[in-house]
LOROPA-982522 format. One record per residue: residue in one letter; x, y, z of N, C-alpha, C in turn. Coordinates in steps of 0.2 Angstrom, whole numbers, padded with zeros to 4 digits, always signed. Atoms other than C-alpha are relative to their C-alpha. Example, Ala and Ser with C-alpha at 12.3 -4.5 7.8 and 13.67 -1.06 7.14 Angstrom:
! LOROPA-982522
A+0004-0006+0000+0062-0022+0039+0004+0006+0000S-0004-0006-0001+0068-0005+0036-0004+0005+0003
This chain:
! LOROPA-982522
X+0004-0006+0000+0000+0000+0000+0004+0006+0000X-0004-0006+0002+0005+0017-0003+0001+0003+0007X-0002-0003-0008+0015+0026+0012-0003+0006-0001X+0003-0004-0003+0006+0040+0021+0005+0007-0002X-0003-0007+0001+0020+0053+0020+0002+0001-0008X+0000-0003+0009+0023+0049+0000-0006+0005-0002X+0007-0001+0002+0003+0053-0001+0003+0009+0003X+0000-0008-0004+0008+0071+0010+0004+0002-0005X-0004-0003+0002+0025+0075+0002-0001+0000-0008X+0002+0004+0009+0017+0069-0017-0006+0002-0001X+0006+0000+0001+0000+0075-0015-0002+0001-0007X+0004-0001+0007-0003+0081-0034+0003-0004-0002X-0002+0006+0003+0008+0067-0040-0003-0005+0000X+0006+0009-0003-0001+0051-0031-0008+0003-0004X+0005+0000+0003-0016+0061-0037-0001-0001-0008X+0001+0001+0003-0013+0063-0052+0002-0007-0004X-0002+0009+0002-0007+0043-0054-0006-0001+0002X+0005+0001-0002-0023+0039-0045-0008+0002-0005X+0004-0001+0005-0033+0048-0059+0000-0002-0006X+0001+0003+0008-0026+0041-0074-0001-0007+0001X+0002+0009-0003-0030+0023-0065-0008+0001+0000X+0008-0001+0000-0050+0032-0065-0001-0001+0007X+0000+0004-0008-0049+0027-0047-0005+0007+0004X+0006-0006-0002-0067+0038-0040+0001+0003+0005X+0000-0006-0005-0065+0052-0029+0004+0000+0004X-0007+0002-0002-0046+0051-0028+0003+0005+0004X-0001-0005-0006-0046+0068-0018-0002+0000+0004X+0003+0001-0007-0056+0066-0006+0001-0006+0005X-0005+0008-0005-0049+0049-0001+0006+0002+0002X-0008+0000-0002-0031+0056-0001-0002+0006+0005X+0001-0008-0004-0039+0071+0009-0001-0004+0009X+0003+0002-0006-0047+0058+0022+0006-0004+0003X-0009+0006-0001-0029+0047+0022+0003+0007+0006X-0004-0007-0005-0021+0065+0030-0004+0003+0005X+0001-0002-0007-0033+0068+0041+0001-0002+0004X-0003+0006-0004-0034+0051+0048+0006+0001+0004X-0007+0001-0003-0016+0052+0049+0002+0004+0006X+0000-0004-0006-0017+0069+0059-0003-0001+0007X+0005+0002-0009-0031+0063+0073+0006-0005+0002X-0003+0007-0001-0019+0049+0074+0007+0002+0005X-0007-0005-0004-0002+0059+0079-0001+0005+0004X+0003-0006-0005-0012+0072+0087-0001-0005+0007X+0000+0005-0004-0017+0057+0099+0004-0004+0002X-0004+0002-0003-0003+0049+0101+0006+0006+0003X-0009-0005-0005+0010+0065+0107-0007+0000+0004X+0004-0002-0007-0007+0068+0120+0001-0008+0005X-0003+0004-0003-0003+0050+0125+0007+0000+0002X-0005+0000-0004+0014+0052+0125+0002+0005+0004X-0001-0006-0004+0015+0069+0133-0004-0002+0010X+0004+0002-0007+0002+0061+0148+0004-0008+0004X-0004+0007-0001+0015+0045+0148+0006+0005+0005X-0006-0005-0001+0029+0058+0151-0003+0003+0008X+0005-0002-0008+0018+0066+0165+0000-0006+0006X+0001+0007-0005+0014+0048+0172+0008-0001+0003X-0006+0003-0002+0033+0045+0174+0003+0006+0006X-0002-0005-0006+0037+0063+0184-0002-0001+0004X+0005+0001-0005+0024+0060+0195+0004-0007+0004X-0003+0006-0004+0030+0042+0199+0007+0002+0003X-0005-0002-0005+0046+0048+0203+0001+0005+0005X-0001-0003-0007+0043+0062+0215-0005-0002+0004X-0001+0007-0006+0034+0049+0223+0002-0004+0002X-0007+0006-0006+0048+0040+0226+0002+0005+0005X-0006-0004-0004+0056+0055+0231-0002+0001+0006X+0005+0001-0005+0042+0058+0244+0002-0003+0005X-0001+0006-0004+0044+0043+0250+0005-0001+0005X-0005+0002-0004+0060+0041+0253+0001+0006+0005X+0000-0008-0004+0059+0059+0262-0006+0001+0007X+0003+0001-0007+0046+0052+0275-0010+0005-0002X+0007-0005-0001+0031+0065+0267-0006-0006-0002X+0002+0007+0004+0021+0049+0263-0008+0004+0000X+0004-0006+0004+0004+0062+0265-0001+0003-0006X+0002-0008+0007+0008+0074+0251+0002-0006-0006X-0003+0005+0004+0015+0056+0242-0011-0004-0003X+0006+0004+0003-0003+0049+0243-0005+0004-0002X+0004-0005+0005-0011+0065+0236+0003+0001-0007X-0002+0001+0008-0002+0065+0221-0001-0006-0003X+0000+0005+0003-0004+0047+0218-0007+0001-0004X+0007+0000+0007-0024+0051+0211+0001+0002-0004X-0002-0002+0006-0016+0061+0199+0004-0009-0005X-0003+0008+0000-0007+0043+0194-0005-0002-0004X+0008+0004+0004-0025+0036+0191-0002+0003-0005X+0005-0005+0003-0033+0050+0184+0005-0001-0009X-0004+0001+0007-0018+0050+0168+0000-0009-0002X+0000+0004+0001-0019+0031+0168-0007-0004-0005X+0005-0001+0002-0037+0033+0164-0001+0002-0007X-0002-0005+0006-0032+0046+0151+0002-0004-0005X-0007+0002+0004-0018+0037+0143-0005-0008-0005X+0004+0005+0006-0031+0021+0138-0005+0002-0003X+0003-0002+0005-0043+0030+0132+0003+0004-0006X-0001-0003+0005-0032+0039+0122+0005-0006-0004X+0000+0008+0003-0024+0020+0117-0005-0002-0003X+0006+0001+0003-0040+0017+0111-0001+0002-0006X+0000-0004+0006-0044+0031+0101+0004+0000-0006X-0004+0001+0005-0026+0028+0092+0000-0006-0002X+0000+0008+0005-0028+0009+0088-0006+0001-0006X+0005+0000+0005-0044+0015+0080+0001+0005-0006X-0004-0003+0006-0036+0029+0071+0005-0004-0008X-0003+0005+0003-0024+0015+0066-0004-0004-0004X+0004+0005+0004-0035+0003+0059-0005+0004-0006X+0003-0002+0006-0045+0015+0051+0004+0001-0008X-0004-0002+0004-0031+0021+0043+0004-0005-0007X-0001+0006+0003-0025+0004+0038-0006-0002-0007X+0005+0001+0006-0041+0000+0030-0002+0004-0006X-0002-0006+0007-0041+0015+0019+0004+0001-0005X-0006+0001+0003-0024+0012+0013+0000-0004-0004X+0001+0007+0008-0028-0006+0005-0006+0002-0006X+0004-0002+0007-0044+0003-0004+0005+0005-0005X-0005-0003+0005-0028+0014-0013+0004-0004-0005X-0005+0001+0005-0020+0008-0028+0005+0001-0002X-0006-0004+0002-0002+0009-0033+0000+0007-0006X-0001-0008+0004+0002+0028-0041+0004-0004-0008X-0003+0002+0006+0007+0022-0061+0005+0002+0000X-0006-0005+0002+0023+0027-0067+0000+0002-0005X-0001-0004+0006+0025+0040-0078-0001-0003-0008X+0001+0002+0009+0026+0031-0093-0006-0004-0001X+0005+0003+0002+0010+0022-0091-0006+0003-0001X+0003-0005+0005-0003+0028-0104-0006+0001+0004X+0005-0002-0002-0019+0035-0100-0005-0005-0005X+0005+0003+0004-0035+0025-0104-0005-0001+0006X+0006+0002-0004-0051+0015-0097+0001-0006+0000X+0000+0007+0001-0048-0001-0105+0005-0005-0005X-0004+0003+0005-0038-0014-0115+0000+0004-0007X+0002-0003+0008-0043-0005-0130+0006+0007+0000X-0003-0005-0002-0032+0010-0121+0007+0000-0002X-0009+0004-0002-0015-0001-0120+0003+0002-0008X-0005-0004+0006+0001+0005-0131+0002-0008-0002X-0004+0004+0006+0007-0009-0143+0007+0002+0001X-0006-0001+0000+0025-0009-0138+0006-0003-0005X-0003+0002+0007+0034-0021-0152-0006-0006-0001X+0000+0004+0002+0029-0034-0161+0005-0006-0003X-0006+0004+0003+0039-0051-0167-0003-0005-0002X+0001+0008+0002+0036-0065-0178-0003+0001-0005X+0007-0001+0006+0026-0069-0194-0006-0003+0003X+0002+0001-0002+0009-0073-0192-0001-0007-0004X+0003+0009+0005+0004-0093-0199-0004+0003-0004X+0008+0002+0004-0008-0094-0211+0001-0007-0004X+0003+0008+0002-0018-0108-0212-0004-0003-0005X+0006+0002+0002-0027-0117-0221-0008+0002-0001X+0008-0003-0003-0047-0113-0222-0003-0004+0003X+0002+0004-0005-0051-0128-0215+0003-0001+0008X-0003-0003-0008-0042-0124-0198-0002+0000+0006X+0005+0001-0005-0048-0128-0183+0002+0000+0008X-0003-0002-0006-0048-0121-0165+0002-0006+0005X-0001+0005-0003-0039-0129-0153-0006-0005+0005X+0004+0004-0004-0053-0135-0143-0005-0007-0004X+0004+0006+0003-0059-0145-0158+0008-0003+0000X-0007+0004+0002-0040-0149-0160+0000-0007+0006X+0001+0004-0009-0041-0158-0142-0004-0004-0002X+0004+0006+0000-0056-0167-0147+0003-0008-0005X+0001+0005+0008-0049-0174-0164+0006-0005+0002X-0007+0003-0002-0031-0179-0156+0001-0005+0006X+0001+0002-0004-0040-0183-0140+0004-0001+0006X-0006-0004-0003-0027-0174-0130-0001+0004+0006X+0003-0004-0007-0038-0166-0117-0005+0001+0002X+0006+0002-0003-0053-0170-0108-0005+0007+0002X+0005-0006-0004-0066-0156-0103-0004-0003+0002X+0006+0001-0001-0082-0165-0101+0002-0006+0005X-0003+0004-0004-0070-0178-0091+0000+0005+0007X-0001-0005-0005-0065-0164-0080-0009+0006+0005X+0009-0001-0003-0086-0159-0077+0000-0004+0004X+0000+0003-0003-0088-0173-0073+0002-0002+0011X-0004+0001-0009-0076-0174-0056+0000+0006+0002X-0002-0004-0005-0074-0157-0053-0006+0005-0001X+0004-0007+0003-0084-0143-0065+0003+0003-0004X-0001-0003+0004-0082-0133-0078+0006+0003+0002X-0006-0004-0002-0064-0126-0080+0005-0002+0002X-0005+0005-0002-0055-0140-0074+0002-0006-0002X-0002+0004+0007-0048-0150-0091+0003-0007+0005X-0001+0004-0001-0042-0166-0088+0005-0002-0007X-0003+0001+0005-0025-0169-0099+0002-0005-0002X-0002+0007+0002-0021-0185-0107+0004-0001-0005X-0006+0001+0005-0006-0195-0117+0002+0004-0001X-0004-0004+0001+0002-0184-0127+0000+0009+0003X+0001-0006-0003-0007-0167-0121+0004-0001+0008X-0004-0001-0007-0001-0173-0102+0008+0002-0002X-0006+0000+0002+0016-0174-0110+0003+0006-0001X-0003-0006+0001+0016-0158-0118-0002+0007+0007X-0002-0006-0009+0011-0148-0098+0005-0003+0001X-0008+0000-0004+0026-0157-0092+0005+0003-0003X-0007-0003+0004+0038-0152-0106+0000+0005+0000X-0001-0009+0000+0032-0135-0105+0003+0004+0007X-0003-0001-0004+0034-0135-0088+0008-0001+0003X-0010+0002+0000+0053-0142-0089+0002+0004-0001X-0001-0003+0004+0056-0133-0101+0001+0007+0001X-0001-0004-0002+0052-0117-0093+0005+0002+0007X-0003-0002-0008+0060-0120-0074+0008-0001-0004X-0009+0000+0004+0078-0124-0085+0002+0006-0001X-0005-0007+0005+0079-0109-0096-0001+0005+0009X-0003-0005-0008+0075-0099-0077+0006+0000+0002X-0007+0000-0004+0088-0108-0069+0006+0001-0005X-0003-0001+0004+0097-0106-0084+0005+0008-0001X+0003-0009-0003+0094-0086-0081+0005+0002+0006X+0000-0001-0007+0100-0086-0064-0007+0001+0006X+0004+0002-0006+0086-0091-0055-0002-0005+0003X-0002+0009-0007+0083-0103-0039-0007+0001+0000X+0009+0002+0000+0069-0113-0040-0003-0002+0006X+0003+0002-0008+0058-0116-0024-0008-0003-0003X+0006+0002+0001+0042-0126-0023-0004+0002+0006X+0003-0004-0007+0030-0115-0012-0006-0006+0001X+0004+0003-0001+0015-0122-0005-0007+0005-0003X+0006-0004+0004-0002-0119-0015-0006+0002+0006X+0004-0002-0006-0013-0114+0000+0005+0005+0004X-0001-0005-0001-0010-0098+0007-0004+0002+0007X+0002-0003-0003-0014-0089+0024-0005+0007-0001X+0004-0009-0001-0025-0071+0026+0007+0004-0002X-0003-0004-0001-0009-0062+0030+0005+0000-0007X-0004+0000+0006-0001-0068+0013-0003+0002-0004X+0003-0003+0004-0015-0064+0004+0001+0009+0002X-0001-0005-0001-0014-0046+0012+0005+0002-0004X-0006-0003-0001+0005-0044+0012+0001+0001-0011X+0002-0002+0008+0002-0046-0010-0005+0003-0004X+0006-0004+0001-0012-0036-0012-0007-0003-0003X+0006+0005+0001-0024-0052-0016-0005+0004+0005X+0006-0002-0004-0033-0046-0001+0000+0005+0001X+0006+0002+0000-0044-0036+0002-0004+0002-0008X+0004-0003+0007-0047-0033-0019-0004-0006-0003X+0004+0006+0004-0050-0051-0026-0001-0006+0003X+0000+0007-0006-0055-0062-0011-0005-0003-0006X+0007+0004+0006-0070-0065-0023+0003-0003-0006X-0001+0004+0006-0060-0073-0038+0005-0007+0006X-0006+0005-0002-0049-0085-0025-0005-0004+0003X+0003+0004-0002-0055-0102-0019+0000+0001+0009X+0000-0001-0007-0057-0101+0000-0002-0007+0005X+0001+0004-0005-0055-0114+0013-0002-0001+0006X+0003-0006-0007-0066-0107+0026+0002-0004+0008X-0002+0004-0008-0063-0120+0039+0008+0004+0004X-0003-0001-0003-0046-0116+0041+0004+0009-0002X+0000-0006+0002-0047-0099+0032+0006+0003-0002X-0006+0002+0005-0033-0102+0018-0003+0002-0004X+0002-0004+0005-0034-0097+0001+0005-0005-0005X-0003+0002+0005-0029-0108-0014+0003+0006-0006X-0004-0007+0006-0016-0096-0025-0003-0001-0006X+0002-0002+0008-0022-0087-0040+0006+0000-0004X-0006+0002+0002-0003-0088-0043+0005-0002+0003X-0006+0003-0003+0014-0094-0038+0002+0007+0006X-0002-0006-0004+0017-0075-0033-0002+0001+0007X+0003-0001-0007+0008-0074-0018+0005-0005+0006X-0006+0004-0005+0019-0089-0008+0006+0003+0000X-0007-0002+0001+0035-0084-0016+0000+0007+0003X-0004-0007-0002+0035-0066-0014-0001-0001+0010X+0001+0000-0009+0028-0068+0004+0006-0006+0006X-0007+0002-0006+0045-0078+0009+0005+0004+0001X-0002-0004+0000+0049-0063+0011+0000+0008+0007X+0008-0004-0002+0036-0055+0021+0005+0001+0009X-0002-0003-0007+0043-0045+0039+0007-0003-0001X-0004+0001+0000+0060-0049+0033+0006+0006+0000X-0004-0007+0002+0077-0035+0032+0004-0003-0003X-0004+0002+0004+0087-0040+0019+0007+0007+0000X-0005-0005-0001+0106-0033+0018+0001+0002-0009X+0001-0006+0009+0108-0021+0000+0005-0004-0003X-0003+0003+0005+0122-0034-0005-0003-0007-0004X+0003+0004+0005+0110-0047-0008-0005+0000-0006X+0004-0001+0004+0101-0041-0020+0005+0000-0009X+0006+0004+0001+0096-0046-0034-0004-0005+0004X+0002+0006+0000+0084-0060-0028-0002-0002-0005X+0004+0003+0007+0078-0070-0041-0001-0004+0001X+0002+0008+0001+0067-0086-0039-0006-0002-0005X+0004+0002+0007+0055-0096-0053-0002-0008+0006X+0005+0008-0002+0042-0110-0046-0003-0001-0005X+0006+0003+0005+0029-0120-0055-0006-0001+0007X+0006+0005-0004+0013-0124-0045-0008+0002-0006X+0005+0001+0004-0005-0125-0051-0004+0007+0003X+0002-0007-0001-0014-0109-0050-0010-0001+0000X+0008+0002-0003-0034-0108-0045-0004+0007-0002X+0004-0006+0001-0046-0093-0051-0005+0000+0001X+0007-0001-0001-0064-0092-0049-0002+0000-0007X+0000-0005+0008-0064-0081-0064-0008+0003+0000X+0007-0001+0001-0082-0075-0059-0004+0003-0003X+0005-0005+0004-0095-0069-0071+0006+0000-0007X-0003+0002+0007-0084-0075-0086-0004-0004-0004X+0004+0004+0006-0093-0081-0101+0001+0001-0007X+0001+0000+0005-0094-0080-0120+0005-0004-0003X-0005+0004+0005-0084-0086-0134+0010-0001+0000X-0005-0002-0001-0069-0077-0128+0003-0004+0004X-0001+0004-0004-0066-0091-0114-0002-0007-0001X+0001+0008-0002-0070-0106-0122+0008-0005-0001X-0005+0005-0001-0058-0122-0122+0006+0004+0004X-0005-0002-0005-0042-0116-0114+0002+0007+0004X-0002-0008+0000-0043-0097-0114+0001+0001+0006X+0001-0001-0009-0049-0097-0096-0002-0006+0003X-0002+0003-0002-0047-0108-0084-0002+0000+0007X-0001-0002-0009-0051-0111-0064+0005-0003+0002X-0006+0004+0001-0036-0122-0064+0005-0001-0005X-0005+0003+0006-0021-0121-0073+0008+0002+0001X-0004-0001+0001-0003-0121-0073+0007+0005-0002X-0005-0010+0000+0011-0105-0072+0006-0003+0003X-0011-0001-0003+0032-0105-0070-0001+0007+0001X-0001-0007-0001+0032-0090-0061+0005+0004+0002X-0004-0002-0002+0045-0078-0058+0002+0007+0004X-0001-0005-0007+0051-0065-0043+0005+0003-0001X-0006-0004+0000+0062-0052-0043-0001+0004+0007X-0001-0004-0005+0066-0044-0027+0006+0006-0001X-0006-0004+0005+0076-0028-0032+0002+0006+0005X-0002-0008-0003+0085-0011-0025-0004+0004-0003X+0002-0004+0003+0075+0002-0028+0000+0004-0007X-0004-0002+0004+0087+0010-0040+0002-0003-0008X-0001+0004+0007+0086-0004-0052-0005-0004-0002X+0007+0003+0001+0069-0010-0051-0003+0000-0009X-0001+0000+0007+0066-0004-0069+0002-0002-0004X-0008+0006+0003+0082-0012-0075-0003-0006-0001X+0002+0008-0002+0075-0028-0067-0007+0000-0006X+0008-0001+0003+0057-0024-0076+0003-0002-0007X-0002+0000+0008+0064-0024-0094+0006-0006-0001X-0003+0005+0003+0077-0038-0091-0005-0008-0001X+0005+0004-0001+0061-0048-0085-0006-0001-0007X+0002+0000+0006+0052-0043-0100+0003-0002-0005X-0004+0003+0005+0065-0048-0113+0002-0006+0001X-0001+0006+0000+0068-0063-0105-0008-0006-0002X+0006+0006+0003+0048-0070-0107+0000+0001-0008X-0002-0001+0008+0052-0063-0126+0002-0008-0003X-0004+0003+0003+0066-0073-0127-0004-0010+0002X+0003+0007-0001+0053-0090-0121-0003-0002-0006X+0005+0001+0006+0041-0087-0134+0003+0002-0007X-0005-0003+0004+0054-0082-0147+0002-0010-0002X-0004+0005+0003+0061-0099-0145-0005-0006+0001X+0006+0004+0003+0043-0110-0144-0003+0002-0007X+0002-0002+0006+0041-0101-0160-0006+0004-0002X+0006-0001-0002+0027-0091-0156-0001+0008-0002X-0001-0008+0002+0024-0074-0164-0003+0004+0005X+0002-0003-0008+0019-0061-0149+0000+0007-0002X+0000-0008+0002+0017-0041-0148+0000-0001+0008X+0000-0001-0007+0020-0034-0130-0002+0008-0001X+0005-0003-0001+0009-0023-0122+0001+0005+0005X-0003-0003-0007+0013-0008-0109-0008+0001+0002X+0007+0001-0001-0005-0009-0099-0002+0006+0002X+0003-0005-0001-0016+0009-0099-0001+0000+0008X+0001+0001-0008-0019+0014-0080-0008-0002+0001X+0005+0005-0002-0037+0007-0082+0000-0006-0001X-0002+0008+0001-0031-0011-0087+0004-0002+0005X-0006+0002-0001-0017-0011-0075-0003-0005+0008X+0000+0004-0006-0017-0023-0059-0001+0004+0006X-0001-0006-0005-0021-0014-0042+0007+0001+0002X-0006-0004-0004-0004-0016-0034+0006+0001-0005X-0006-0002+0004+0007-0014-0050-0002+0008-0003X-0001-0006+0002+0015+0002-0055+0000+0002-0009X+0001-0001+0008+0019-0002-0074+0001-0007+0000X+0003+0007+0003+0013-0019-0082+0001-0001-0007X-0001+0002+0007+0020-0027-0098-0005-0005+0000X+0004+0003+0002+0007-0037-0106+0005-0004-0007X+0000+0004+0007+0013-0052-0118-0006-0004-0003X+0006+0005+0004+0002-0059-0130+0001-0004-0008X-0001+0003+0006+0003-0073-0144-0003+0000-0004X+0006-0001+0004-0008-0073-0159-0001-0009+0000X+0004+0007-0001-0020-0087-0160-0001-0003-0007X+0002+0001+0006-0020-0093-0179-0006-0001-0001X+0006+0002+0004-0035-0101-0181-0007+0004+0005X+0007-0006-0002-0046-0090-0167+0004+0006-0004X-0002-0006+0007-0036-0075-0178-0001+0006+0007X+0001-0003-0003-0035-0066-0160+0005-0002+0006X-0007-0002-0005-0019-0060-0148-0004-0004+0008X-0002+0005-0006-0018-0071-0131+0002+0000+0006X-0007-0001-0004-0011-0065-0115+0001-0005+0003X-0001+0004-0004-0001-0076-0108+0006+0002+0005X-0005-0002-0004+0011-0067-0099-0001+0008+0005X+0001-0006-0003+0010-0052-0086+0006+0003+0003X-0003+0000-0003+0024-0045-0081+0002+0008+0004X+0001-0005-0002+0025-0031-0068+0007+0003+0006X-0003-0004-0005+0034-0018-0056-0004+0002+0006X+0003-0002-0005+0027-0015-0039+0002+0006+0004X-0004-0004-0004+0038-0005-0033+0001+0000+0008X+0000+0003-0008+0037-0003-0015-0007-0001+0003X+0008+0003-0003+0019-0006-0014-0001-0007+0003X+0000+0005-0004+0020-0023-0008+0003-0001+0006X-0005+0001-0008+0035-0021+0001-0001+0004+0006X+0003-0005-0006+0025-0008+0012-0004-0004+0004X+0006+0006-0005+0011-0023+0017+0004-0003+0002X-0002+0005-0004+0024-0035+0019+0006+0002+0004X-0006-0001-0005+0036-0026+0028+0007-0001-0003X-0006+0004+0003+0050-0030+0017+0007+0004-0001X-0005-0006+0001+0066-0020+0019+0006-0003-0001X-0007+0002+0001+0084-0018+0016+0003+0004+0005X-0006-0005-0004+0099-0011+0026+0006+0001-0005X-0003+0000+0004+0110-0002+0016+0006+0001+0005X-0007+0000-0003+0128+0004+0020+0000+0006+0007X+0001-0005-0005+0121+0018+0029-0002-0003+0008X+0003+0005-0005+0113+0004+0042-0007+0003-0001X+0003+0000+0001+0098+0013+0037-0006-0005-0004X+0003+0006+0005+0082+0001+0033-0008+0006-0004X+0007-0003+0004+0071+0006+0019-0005-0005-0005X+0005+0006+0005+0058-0004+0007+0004+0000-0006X+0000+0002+0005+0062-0014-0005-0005+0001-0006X+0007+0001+0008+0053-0017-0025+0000-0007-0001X+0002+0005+0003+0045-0030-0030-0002-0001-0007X+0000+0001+0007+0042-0038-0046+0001-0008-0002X+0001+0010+0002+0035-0053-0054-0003+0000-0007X+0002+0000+0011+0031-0060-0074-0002-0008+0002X+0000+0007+0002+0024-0076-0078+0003-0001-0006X-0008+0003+0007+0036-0088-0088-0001-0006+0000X+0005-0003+0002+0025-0094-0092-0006-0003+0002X+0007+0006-0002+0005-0099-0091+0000-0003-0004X+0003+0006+0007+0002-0115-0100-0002+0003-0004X+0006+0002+0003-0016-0114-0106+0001+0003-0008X+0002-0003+0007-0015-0101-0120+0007-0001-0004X-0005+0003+0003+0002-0107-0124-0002-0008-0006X+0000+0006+0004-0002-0124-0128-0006+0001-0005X+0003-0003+0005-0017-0116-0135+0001+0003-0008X-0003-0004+0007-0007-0106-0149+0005-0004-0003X-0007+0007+0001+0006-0121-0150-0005-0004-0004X+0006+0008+0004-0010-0134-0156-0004+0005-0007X+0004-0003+0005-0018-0120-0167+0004+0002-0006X-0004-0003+0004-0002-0113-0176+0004-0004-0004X-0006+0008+0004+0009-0130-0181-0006-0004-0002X+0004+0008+0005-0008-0139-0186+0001-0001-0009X-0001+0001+0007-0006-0148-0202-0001-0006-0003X+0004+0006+0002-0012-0162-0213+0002-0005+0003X-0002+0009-0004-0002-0177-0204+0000+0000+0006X-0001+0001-0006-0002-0169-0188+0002+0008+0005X-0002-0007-0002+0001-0154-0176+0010-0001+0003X-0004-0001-0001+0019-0151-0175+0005+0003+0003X-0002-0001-0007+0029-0148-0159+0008+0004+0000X-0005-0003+0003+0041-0134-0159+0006-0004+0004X-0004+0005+0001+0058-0140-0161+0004+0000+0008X-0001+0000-0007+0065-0135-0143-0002-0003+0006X+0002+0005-0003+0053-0147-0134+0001-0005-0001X+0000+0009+0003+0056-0162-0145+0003-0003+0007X-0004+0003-0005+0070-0165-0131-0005-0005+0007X+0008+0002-0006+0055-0165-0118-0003-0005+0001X+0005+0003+0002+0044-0173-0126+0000-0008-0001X-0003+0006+0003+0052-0188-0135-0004-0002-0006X+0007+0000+0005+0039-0185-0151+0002+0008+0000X+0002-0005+0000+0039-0172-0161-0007+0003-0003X+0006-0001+0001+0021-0173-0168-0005-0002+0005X+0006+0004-0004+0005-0177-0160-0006-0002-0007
């Protein structure tokens, strides 16, 4: 969440990042953030000034004491009570200042950075390059969900069955090709220099917090109410939160970790054409990647993290455009968001499969997450996370783009995976 004194010493800044996001009645919010803030200091120096009083009092009844006045020692002691009194009520009033304040904070969004365009919606977003030619097909070409049926490569009406809607079911050679792609992505990471870890895919409250899951998208995440866990929307949420009320010292940085786990969505009030067969998903598979970074380089880290998802889909053979996200499309806790996307030959329609973004210190303010530098001084860290990548629309544009009369054809950097190059 955003700090209180950026919000003070930034005011027309954070405003005007808060506007180009659309975000309703962004003065008046950041007006109630400041006052909040003030009743809250204003009641704490009256606590500690009446703490301060409680303590000279206590001492010149010691001094009393020891000096035999033990009368003039038991009239001053009411005054004792009377501030003791005071001091919790005035305890009070600032836990509740606090909490207001708190809860005000997470309905705030990250301020965009500068370079992020002005819009409402995907239709707003900048076209940053493009790479690749596009296939052309056939005219008898046929999308992947009919390609799964014909190849018999992956189950949906299997997966109703057990579970519901959303929760495919992959077989033979389609299992083969989630594992290869899975390999195939934690490799080139660690390849990269990153250290792979396998988090746990249930999550507590404070993790959903500490990444700004909560409290924006409780409603897309599956909840375990018994034990009040949270099945992850993605890797990001565990991974970054190994982190979470930590002090890092300023040499270790970069961090850089990549997992795979299976990722969980709702995706509520989804429907049309636009999410049939693999588009959307309430289960499905992501290699995700972390970057824990110095402020100073955070950007750096952004744009290596982006040429590296390039450099995935570059070598699966996949032609792509990347996308820098308007401040109406962008994520609540990110500040700038690269958007990749595949084209889909035979839906004849771009695919995101990749998000990749800068947080800045938005997370690292919930999670608590600092650095010590040389100075011994601790300050927040940046965060930053990309998927590398999500299956679905992958294998999606993989099965629609190499289809061909004897078969759909398996780009050549899996073969190894795989142990087949066609299906």
């Amino acid at each position: 969440m955003l700090l209180v004194n950026s919000i003070r010493d930034n005011f027309e800044i954070v405003l005007e990042g808060l506007q180009k996001r659309n975000f309703p009645n962004a003065e008046a919010v950041l007006h109630q953030v400041l006052d909040i803030d003030k009743s809250r200091k204003e009641t704490q120096a009256q606590r500690d000034n009446l703490q301060a009083e409680s303590n000279a009092v206590s001492k010149k009844i010691g001094m009393l004491m020891k000096e035999g006045k033990k009368e003039e020692a038991e009239r001053i002691k009411s005054r004792t009570v009377e501030i003791k009194e005071q001091v919790k009520a005035l305890e009070e009033a600032y836990n509740t200042y606090e909490e207001d304040l708190t809860q005000l904070l997470y309905t705030i969004p990250n301020v965009p950075h500068v370079s992020v365009p002005k819009g409402k919606s995907a239709d707003d977003n900048e076209v940053v390059l493009t790479h690749g030619e596009i296939p052309v097909l056939p005219e008898d070409k046929l999308p992947h969900w009919e390609l799964i049926k014909k190849y018999d490569i992956i189950d949906f009406d299997l997966g109703v069955k057990i579970t519901g809607a959303g929760f495919p079911i992959y077989k033979g050679r389609g299992a083969r090709l989630q594992r290869a792609l899975i390999n195939f992505f934690l490799d080139e990471a660690i390849k990269a220099g990153y250290v792979e870890v396998q988090p746990p895919i249930l999550v507590n409250e404070d993790s959903g917090y500490g990444t700004g899951q909560l409290p924006d998208k409780e409603g897309q995440m599956y909840e375990a109410t018994v034990d009040k866990l949270y099945l992850i929307p993605t890797a990001e949420v565990p991974i970054t939160n190994m982190y979470r009320d930590v002090i890092l010292n300023e040499l270790e940085f970069p961090i850089k970790n990549v997992g795979y786990t299976p990722c969980f969505r709702r995706e509520a009030g989804s429907w049309g054409a636009h999410v049939r067969g693999l588009n959307r998903l309430h289960q499905f598979d992501k290699v995700e990647i972390v970057h824990i970074s110095h402020p100073d380089n955070s950007y750096e880290a952004l744009e290596e993290m982006s040429a590296y998802v390039q450099g995935l889909l570059q070598k699966l053979e996949l032609p792509y455009r990347v996308l820098r996200l308007c401040g109406g499309d962008m994520g609540f806790t990110s500040a700038l968001t690269y958007d990749m996307e595949v084209f889909s030959a035979a839906q004849e329609r771009w695919l995101e499969v990749s998000s990749v973004s800068n947080f800045e210190s938005y997370q690292a303010n919930r999670l608590k997450l600092r650095y010590r530098g040389e100075d011994k001084k601790t300050q927040l860290a940046h965060t930053l996370n990309g998927s590398a990548l999500a299956l679905p629309r992958i294998v999606a544009a993989i099965l629609e783009n190499n289809q061909t009369e004897e078969g759909i054809k398996m780009p050549k950097v899996l073969i190894p995976y795989l142990g087949f190059d066609i299906i």
